[in-house]
C-alpha positions as CSV (number, residue, x, y, z in Angstrom):
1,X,130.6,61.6,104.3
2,X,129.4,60.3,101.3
3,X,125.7,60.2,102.2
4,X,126.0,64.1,103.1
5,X,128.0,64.4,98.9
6,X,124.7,62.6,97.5
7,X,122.3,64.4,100.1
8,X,124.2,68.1,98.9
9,X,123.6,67.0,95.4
10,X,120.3,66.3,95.5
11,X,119.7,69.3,96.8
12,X,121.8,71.7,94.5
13,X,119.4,69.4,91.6
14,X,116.2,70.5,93.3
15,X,117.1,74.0,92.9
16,X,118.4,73.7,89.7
17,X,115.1,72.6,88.6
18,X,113.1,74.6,90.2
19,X,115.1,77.9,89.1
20,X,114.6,75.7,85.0
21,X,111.0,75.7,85.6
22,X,110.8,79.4,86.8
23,X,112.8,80.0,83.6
24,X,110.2,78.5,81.3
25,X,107.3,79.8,82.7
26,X,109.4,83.1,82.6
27,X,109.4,83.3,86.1
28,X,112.1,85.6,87.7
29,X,114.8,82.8,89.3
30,X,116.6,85.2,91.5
31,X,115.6,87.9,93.7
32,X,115.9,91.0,93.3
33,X,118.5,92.8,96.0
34,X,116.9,96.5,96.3
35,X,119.5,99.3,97.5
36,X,117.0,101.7,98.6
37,X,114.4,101.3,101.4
38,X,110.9,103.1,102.0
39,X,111.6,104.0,104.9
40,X,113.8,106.6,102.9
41,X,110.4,108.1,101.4
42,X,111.1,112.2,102.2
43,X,108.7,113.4,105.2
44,X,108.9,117.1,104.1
45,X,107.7,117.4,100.4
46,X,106.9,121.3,99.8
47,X,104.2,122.7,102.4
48,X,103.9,118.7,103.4
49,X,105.1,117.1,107.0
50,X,105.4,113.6,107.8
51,X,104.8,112.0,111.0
52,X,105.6,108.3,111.0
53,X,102.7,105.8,112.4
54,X,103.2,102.7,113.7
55,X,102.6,99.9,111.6
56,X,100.6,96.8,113.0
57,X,103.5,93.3,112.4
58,X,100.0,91.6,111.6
59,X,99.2,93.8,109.0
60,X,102.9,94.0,107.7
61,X,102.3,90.1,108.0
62,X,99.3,89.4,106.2
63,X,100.2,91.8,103.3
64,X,102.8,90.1,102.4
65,X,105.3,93.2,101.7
66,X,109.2,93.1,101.6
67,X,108.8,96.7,103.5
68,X,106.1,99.1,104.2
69,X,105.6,102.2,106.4
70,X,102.5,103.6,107.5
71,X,102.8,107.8,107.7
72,X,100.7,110.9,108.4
73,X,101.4,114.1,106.5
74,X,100.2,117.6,107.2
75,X,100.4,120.7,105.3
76,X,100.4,124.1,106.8
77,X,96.8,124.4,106.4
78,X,96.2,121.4,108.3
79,X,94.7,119.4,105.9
80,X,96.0,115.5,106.4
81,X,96.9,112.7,104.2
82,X,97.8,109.3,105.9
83,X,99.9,107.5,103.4
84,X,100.9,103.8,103.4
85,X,103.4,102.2,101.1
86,X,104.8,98.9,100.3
87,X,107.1,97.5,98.6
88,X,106.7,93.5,96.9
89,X,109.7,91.4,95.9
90,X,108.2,88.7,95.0
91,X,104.9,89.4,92.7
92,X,102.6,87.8,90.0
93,X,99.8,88.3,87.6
94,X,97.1,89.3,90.9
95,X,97.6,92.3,92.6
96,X,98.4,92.2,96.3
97,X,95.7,93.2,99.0
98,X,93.6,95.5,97.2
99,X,92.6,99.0,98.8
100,X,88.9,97.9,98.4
101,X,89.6,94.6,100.9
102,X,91.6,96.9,103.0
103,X,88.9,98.6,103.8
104,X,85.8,96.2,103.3
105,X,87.2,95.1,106.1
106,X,87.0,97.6,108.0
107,X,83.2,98.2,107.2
108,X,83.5,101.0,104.3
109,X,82.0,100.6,100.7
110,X,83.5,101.8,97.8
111,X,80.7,104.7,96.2
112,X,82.6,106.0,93.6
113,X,85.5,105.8,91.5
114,X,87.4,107.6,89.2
115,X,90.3,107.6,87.1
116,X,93.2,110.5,87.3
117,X,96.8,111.3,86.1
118,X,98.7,113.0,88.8
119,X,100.2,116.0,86.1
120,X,98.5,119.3,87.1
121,X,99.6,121.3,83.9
122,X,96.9,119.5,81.8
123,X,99.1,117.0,79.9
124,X,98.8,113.6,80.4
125,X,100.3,111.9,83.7
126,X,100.4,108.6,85.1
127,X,97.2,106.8,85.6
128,X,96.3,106.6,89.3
129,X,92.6,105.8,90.5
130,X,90.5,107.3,93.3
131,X,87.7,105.4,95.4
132,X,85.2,107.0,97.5
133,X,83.7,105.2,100.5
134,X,81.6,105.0,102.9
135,X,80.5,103.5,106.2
136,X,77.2,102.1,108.0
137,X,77.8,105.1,110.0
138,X,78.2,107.8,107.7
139,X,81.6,108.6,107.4
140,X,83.1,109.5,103.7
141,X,86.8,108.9,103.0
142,X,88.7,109.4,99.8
143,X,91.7,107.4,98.8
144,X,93.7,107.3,95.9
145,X,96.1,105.0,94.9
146,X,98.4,103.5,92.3
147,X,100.4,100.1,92.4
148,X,103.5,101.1,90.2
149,X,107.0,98.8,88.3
150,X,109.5,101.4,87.8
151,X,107.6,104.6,86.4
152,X,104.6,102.2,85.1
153,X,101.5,102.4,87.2
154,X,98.2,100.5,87.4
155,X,95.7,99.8,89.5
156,X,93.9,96.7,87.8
157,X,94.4,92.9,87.5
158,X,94.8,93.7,83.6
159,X,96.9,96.6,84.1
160,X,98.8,94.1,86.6
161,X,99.3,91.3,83.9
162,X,100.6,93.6,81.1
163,X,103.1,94.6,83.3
164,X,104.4,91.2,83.9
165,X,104.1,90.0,80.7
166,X,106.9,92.5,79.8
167,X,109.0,91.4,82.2
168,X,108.8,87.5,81.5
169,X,111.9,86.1,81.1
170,X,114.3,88.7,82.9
171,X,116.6,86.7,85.9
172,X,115.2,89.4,88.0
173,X,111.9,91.4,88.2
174,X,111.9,95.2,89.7
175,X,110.2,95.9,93.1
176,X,106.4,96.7,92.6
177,X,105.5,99.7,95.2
178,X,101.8,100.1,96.3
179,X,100.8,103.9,97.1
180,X,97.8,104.8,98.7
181,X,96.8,107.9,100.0
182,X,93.7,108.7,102.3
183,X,91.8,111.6,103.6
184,X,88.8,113.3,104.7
185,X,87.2,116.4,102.7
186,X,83.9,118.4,102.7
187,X,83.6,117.6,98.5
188,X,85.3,114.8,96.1
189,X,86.9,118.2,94.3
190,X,88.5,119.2,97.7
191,X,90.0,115.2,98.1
192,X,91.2,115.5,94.8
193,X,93.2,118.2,94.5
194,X,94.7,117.4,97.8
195,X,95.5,113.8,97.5
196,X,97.3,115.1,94.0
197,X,99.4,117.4,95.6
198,X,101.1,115.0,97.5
199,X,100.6,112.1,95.6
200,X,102.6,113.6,92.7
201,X,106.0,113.8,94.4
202,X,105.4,110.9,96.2
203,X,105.5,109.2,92.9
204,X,108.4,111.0,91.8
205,X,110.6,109.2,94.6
206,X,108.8,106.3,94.2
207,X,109.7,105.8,90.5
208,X,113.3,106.1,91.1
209,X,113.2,102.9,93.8
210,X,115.3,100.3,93.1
């Protein structure tokens, strides 16, 4: 009996000290409990239609994500967005599986990109970025995306760390969401204005996640 008292002990030390280190390096030392799931993301948003797709356990693995769903929207035009989502727990200053090594690889290049704010009225919005690419074989896709704490969003390892930094020191640290948003168009203008109108009430659920 008294083996197990000094074997309990040691352990209730252990994590003692590792929850004093977190604490210096300003480390969150307790996770945050969310009360929301994606999986609660709206599939109807104005002329928009959601399909869910099914979302390979390898891929859910190797991200790393506390949740993610994989969905395909469709307005009444026809025009589709796929849309994946994620949700991270547990974070730090590098950004978590990157759209461009999503799909480097899967063979595509990035050709362009380009900085937007999802407002439409000509103020300013949040920051969201949008990649053009391209495979050995042709094909042109357009994605746009946004990783996002609460209603601040960023898309760079820089952007990533400023975030952080603000949050050093708190017991717990807010879910960070990943957004990205994919389709196929005739022109980048086309992409862009489509990808916007569903991005920007996808982020408007999205901020409110906790």
């Amino acid at each position: 009996m008294t083996i197990r008292v000094y074997v309990a002990a040691a352990i209730l030390l252990g994590i003692n000290l590792v929850a004093y280190a977190l604490k210096d390096r300003g480390m969150p030392t307790e996770r945050a409990s969310l009360e929301m799931k994606i999986q609660e993301l709206p599939r109807q948003f104005g002329s928009w239609t959601a399909e869910d797709r099914t979302l390979d356990p390898r891929v859910f693995k190797a991200i790393g994500a506390e949740m993610a769903i994989d969905r395909r929207y469709q307005d009444t035009k026809k025009n589709i967005v796929d849309l994946h989502t994620a949700v991270f727990t547990e974070y730090g200053v590098r950004i978590p599986h990157p759209p461009e090594m999503c799909y480097g690889g899967a063979g595509f290049r990035v050709t362009d990109t380009k900085t937007l704010d999802l407002r439409q009225d000509g103020s300013a919005g949040p920051p969201v970025q949008l990649l053009t690419l391209e495979n050995p074989q042709g094909q042109t896709i357009y994605c746009l995306y946004w990783y996002q704490i609460g209603d601040a969003t960023f898309f760079t390892g820089d952007g990533q760390r400023k975030q952080v930094r603000s949050l050093r020191g708190r017991t717990t640290w807010p879910p960070m969401i990943k957004v990205m948003l994919q389709t196929v168009a005739t022109t980048p203008t086309e992409a862009e204005e489509r990808l916007k109108a569903l991005a920007a009430p996808v982020f408007a659920w999205t901020k409110e996640f906790h």
